[in-house]
C-alpha positions as CSV (number, residue, x, y, z in Angstrom):
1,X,8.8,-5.6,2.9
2,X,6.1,-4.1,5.2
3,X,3.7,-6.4,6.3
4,X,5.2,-9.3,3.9
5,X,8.0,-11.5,6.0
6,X,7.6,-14.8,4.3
7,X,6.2,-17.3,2.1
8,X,3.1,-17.7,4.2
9,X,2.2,-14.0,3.9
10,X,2.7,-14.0,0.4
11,X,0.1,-16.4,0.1
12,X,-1.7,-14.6,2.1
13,X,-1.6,-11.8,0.1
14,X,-2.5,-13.3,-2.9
15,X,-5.8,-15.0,-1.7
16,X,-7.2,-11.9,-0.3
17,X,-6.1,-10.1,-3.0
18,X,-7.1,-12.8,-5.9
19,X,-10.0,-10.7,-7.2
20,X,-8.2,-7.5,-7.5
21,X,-5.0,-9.6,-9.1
22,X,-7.3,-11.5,-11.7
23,X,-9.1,-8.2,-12.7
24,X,-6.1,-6.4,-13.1
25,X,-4.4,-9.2,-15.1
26,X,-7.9,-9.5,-17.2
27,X,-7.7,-5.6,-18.3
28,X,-4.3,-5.6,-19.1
29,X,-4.7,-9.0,-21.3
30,X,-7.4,-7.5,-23.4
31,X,-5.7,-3.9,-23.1
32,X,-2.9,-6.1,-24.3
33,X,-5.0,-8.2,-27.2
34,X,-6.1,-5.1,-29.0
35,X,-3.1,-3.4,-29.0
36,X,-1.5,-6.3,-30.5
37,X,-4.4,-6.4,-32.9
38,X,-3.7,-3.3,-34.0
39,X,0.5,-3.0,-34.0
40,X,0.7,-2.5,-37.7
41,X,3.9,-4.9,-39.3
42,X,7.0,-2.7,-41.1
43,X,9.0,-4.2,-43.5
44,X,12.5,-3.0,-44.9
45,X,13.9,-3.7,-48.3
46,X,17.8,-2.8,-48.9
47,X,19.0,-1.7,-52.5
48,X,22.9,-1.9,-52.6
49,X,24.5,0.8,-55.0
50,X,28.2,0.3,-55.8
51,X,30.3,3.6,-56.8
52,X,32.3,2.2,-59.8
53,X,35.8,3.4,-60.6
54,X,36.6,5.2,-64.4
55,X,36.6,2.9,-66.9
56,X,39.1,5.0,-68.8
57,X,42.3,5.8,-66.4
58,X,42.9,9.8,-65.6
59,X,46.5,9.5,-66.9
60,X,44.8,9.1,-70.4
61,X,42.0,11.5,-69.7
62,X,41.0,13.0,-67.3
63,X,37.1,13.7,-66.4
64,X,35.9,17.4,-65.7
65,X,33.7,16.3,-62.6
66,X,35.8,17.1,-60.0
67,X,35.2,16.5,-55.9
68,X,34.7,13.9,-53.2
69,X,32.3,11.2,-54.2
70,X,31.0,11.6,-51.0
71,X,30.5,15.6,-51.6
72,X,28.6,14.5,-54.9
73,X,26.5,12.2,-53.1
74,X,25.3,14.4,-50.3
75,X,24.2,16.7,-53.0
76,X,22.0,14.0,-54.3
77,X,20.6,13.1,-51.3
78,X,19.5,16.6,-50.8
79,X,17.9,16.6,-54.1
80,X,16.0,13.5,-53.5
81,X,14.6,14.6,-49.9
82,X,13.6,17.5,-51.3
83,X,9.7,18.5,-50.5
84,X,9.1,18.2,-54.5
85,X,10.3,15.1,-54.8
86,X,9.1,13.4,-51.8
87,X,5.4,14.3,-53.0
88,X,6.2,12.3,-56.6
89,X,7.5,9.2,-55.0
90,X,3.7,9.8,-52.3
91,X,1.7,10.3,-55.2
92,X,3.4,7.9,-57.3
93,X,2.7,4.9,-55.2
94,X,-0.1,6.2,-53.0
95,X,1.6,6.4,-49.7
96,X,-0.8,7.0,-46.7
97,X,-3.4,7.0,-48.6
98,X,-5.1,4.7,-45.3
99,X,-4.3,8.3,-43.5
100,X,-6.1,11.0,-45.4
101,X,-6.1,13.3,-42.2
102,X,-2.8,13.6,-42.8
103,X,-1.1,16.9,-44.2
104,X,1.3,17.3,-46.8
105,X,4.1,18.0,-44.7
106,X,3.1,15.3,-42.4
107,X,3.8,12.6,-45.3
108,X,7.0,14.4,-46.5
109,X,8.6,13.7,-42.6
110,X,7.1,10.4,-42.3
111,X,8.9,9.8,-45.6
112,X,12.1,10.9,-44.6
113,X,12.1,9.1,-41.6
114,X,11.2,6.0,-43.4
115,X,14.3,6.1,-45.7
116,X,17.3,6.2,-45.2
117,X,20.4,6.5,-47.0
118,X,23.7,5.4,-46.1
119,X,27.4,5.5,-47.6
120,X,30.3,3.1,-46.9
121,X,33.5,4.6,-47.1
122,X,36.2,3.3,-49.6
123,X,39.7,1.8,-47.8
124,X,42.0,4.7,-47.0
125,X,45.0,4.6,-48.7
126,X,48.1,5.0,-46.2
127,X,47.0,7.8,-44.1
128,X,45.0,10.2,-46.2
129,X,41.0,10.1,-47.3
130,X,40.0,11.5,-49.9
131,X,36.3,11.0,-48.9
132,X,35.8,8.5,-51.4
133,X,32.3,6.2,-51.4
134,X,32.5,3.0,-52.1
135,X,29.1,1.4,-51.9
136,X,25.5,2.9,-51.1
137,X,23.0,1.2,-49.3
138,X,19.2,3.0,-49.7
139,X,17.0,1.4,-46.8
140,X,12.9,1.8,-47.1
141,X,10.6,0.9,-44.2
142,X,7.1,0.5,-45.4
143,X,3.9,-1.0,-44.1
144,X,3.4,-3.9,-46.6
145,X,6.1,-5.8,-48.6
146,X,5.9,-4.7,-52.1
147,X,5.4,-1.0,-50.9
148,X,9.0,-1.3,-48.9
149,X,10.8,-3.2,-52.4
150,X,9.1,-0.6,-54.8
151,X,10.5,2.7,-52.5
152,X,13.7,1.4,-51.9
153,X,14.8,0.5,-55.7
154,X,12.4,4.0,-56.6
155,X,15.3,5.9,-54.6
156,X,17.7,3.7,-56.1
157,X,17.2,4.4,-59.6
158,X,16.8,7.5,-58.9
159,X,20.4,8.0,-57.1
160,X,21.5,6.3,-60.1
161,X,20.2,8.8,-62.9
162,X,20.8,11.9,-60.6
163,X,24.5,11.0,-60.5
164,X,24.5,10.5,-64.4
165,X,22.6,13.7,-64.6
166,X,24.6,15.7,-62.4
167,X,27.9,14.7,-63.9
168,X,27.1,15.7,-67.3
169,X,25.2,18.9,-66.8
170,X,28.6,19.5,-65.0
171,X,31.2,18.5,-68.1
172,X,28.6,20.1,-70.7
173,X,28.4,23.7,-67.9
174,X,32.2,23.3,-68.3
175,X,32.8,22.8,-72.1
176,X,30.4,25.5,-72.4
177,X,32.3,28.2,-70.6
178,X,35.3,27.3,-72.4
179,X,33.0,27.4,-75.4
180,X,32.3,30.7,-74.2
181,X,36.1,32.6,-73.8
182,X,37.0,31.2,-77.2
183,X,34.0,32.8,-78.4
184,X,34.9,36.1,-76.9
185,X,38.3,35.5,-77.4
186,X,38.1,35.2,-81.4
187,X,36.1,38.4,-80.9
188,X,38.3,40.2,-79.6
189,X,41.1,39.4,-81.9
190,X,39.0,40.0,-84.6
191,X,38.5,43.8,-83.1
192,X,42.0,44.3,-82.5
193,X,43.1,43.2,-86.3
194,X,40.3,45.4,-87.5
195,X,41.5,48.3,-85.1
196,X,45.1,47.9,-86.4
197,X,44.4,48.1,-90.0
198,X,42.4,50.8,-89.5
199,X,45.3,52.4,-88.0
200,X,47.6,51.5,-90.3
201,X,45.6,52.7,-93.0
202,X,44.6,56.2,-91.2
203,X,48.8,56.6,-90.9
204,X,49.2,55.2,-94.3
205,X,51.5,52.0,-92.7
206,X,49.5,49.7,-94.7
207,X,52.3,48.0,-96.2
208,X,56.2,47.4,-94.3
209,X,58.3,50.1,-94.9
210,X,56.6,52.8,-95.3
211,X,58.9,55.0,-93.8
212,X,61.3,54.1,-95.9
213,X,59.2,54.5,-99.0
214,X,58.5,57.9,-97.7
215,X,62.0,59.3,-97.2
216,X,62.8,57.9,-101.1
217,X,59.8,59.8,-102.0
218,X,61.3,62.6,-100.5
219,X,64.2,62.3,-102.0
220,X,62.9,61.8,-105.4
221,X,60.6,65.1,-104.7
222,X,63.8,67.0,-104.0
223,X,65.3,66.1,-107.6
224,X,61.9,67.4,-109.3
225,X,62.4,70.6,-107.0
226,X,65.7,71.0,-107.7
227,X,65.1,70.1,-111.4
228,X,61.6,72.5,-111.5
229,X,64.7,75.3,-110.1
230,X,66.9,74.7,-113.0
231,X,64.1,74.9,-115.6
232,X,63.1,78.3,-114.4
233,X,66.3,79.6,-114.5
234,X,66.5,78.9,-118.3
235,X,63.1,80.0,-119.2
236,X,63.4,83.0,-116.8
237,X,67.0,83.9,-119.0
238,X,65.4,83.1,-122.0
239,X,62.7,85.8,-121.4
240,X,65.9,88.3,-121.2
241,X,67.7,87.0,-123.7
242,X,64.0,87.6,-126.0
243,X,63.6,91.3,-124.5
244,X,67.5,92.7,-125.8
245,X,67.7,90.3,-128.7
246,X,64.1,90.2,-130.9
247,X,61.7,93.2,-131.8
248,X,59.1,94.2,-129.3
249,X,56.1,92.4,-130.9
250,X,58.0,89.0,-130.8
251,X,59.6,89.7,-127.6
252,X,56.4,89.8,-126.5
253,X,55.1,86.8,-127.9
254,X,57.9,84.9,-126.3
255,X,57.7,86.4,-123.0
256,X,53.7,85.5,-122.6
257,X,54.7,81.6,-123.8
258,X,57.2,81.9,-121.4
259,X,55.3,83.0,-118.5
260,X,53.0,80.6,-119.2
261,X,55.9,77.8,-118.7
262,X,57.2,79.6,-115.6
263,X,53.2,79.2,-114.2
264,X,53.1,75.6,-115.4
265,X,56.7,75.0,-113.3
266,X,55.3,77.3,-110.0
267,X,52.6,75.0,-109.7
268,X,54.2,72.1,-110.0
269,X,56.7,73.4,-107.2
270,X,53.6,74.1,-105.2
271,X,52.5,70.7,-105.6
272,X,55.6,69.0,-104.7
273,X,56.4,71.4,-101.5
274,X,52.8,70.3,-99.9
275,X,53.7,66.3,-100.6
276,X,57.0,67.2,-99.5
277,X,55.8,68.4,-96.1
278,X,52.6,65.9,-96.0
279,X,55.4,63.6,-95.7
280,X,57.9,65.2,-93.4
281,X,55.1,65.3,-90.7
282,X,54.4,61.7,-91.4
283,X,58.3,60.2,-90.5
284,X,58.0,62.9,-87.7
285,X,55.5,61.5,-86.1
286,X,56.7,57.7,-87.2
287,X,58.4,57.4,-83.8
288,X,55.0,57.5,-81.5
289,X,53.0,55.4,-84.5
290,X,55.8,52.3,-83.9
291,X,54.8,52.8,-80.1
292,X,50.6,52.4,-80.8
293,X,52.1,49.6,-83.6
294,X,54.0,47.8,-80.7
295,X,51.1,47.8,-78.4
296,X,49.1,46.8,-80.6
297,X,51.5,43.7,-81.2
298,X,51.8,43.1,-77.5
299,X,48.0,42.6,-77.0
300,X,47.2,40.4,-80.0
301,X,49.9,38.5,-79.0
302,X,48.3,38.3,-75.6
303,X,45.0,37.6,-76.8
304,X,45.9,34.7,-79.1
305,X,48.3,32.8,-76.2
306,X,44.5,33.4,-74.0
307,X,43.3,32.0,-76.7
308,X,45.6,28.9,-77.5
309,X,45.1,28.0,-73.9
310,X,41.4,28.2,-73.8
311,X,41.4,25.5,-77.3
312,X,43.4,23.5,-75.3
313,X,41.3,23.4,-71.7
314,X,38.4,23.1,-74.4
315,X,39.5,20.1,-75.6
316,X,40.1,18.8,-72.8
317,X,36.4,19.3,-71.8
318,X,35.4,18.3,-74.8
319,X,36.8,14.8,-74.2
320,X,35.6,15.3,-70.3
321,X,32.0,15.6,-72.2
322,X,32.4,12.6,-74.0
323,X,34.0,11.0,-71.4
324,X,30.7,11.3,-69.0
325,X,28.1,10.9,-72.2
326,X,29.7,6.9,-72.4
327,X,29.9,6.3,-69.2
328,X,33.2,6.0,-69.2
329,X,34.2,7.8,-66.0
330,X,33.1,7.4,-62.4
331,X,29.5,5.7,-61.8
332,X,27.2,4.5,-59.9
333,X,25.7,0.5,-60.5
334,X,23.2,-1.3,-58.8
335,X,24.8,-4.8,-57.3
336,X,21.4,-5.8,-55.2
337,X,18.4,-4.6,-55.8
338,X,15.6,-4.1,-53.7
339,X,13.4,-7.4,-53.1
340,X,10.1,-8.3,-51.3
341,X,11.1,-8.9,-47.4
342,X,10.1,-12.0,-46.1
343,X,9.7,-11.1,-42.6
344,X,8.4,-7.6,-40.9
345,X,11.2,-5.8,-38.6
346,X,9.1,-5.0,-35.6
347,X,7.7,-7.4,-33.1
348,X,5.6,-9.9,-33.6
349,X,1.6,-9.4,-32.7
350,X,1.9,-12.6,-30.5
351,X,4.9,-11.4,-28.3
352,X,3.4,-8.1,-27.8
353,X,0.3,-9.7,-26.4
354,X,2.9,-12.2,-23.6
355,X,4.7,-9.1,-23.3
356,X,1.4,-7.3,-21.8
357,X,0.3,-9.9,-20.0
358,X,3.5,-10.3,-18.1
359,X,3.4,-6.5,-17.2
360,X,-0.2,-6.8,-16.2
361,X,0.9,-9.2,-13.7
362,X,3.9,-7.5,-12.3
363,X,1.3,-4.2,-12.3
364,X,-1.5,-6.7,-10.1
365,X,1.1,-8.0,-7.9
366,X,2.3,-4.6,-7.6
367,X,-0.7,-3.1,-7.0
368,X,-1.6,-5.7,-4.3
369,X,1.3,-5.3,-2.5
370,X,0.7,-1.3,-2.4
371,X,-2.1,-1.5,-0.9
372,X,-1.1,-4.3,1.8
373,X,1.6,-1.7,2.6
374,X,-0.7,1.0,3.3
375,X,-3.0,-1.2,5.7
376,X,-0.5,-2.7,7.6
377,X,-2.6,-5.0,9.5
378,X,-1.8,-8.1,12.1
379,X,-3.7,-11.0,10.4
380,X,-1.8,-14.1,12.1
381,X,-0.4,-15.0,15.3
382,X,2.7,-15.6,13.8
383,X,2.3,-11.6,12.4
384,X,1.4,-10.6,16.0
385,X,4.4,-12.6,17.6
386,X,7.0,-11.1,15.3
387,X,6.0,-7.5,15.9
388,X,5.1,-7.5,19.6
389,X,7.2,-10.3,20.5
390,X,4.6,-12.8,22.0
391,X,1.7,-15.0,21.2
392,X,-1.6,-14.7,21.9
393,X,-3.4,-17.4,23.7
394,X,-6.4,-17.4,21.9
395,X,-7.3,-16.0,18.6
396,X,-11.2,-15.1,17.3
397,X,-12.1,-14.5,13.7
398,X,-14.1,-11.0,12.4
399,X,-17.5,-12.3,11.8
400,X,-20.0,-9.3,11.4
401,X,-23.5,-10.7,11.4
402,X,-25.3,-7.4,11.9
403,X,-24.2,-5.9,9.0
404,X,-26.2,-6.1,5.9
405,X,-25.1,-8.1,3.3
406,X,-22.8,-5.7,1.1
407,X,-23.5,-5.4,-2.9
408,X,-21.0,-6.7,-5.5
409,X,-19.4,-3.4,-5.7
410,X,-19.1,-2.7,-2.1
411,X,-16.8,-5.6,-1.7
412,X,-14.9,-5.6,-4.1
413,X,-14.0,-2.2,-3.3
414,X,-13.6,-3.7,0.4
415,X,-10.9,-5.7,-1.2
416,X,-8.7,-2.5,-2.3
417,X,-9.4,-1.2,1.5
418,X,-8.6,-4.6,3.0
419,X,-9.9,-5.8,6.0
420,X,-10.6,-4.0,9.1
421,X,-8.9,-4.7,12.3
422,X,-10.6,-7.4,14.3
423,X,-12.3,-5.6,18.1
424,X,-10.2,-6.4,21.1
């Protein structure tokens, strides 16, 4: 301990050091006082949120919001720490307005760091989690009571109606995408049936069959061919017949009523051969028309099963919709709300103020004891006994007469140099 062995120097110490002690202990007491003064109190206020189960069971229906809980949450807590909103809930309830030097952004962290939000995990079940919430607590730390009871249950209804927001802009987004495809999908049906009957009416398919239909056609065109034959022959025999058998003027006559009959019959051949071979080239190409006919099955079948499986993912968002718009589903409740705290959370003005005036004393006594370690002095024949190992016989007090009688300042700044050694 340096020049301190024992109880007596300790004493010692503290009586030629008393001035320096009590002004050190002085400053730090007021130093102390007005800090104390002005420690500003914090109070917290706790809203409880509770993540409620579906009221209707997903074995009955099923809701379109899928996820964690705890995913869905995060998301929400992003939303509400967002810049934006921050500056609402600020101007909303005038937050640090006392601080007007303060910037935007400054308010915005301060905010953040005076809320906080925390989520309490549901029970696992056997050895999986699926990341499920069970309860939310919002915590607000303010510097008066209502301020800390109005932020908290602000964020809490606001958790609240961002949840109920968020879950059914999600069902509606989904039922109207599905919305959407069946649109599209009705469309394109509608294309293809137009497509086909146009096709069918460009190939003249309009009805089942048609093939068939044409080959009697054909058929029925071959007897009036074959008939048209038979009825030339007899008018073309009748014109001989007219030309050995009647006189030359009648023969005549005949002959010109005949050729008219024989043009009559050529045209109607000439008729019949061009349906005759409109309607071979149609069954010719029959073969590659029941292809394009096929395909064109194959995709309106395809289109309508897209189609029957969209209605049915549609209702199913449909009742998703309805499902959220009741409530019905997963939610959030609030179980406690925020109230007025009783009692700040930081210390207390009065033990700040013992607190600094214990450390001003541990700093005096330091501070003493410093500076009696850096003027080791003999002051006692005890001192001078233990460190040279005898005693003097005689031992004379430093009395200095000749010197002029020293201001206030002079000693007490004597005290921080301690005494000077006495003259041998």
């Amino acid at each position: 301990m340096g020049p301190i062995y024992s109880i007596s120097d300790v004493i010692d110490m503290l009586r030629r050091r008393a001035r320096l002690i009590l002004f050190v202990i002085l400053l730090g007491s007021v130093l102390s006082l007005v800090m104390a003064m002005r420690h500003q109190h914090e109070y917290e206020s706790h809203e409880v949120i509770q993540i409620a189960r579906p009221v209707v069971s997903d074995e009955l229906a099923r809701s379109t919001v899928e996820g964690s809980s705890a995913r869905r949450l995060q998301l929400i807590q992003q939303i509400l720490t967002t810049r934006g909103t921050m500056l609402e809930i600020i101007e909303k309830y005038g937050l640090y307005d006392d601080q007007p030097s303060l910037k935007p952004q400054a308010k915005v962290n301060m905010l953040r760091t005076a809320v906080r939000i925390e989520g309490i995990a549901a029970a696992r079940e056997g050895y999986s989690d699926d990341g499920a919430i069970s309860v939310l607590s919002i915590t607000a730390r303010m510097s008066t009571p209502e301020l800390a009871q109005q932020v908290a249950h602000e964020f809490g209804q606001r958790t609240v109606e961002l949840s109920k927001q968020t879950r059914i802009e999600n069902a509606r987004a989904t039922l109207t995408f599905f919305d959407a495809q069946k649109a599209a999908l009705e469309q394109d049906i509608e294309r293809l049936d137009a497509e086909i009957e146009a096709y069918r009416a460009t190939h003249q398919l309009s009805l089942p069959g048609a093939v068939e239909a044409r080959r009697d056609e054909i058929s029925t065109i071959n007897d009036g061919l074959l008939d048209i034959a038979r009825e030339r022959i007899r008018i073309e025999r009748a014109m001989e017949l007219a030309s050995q058998s009647e006189r030359p003027a009648t023969a005549e006559r005949l002959r010109k009523d005949l050729g008219e009959q024989l043009a009559t019959l050529d045209a109607q051949r000439d008729l019949l051969d061009e349906r005759k071979n409109a309607l071979e080239r149609l069954i010719e190409s029959s073969p590659e028309v029941e292809r394009a006919l096929g395909a064109y099955d194959r995709n309106l079948e395809q289109l309508r099963d897209q189609l029957a499986q969209v209605v049915s993912r549609r209702n199913e968002a449909e009742m998703g919709f309805l499902i959220e718009a009741e409530r019905q589903a997963e939610r959030l409740t609030v179980i406690e709300e925020a109230s007025i705290p009783d009692y700040p959370v930081t210390e207390s003005r009065k033990k700040l103020a013992l607190l600094g005036l214990a450390g001003s004393i541990g700093v005096a006594l330091g501070l003493a004891y410093v500076l009696e370690w850096r003027n080791p002095v003999l002051r006692s024949a005890d001192q001078m006994e233990r460190e040279l190992g005898f005693r003097p016989v005689v031992v004379v007090p430093y009395l200095d007469t000749s010197a002029p009688r020293r201001s206030l300042w002079q000693r007490l700044t004597r005290r921080f140099r301690g005494p000077r050694a006495p003259a041998e």
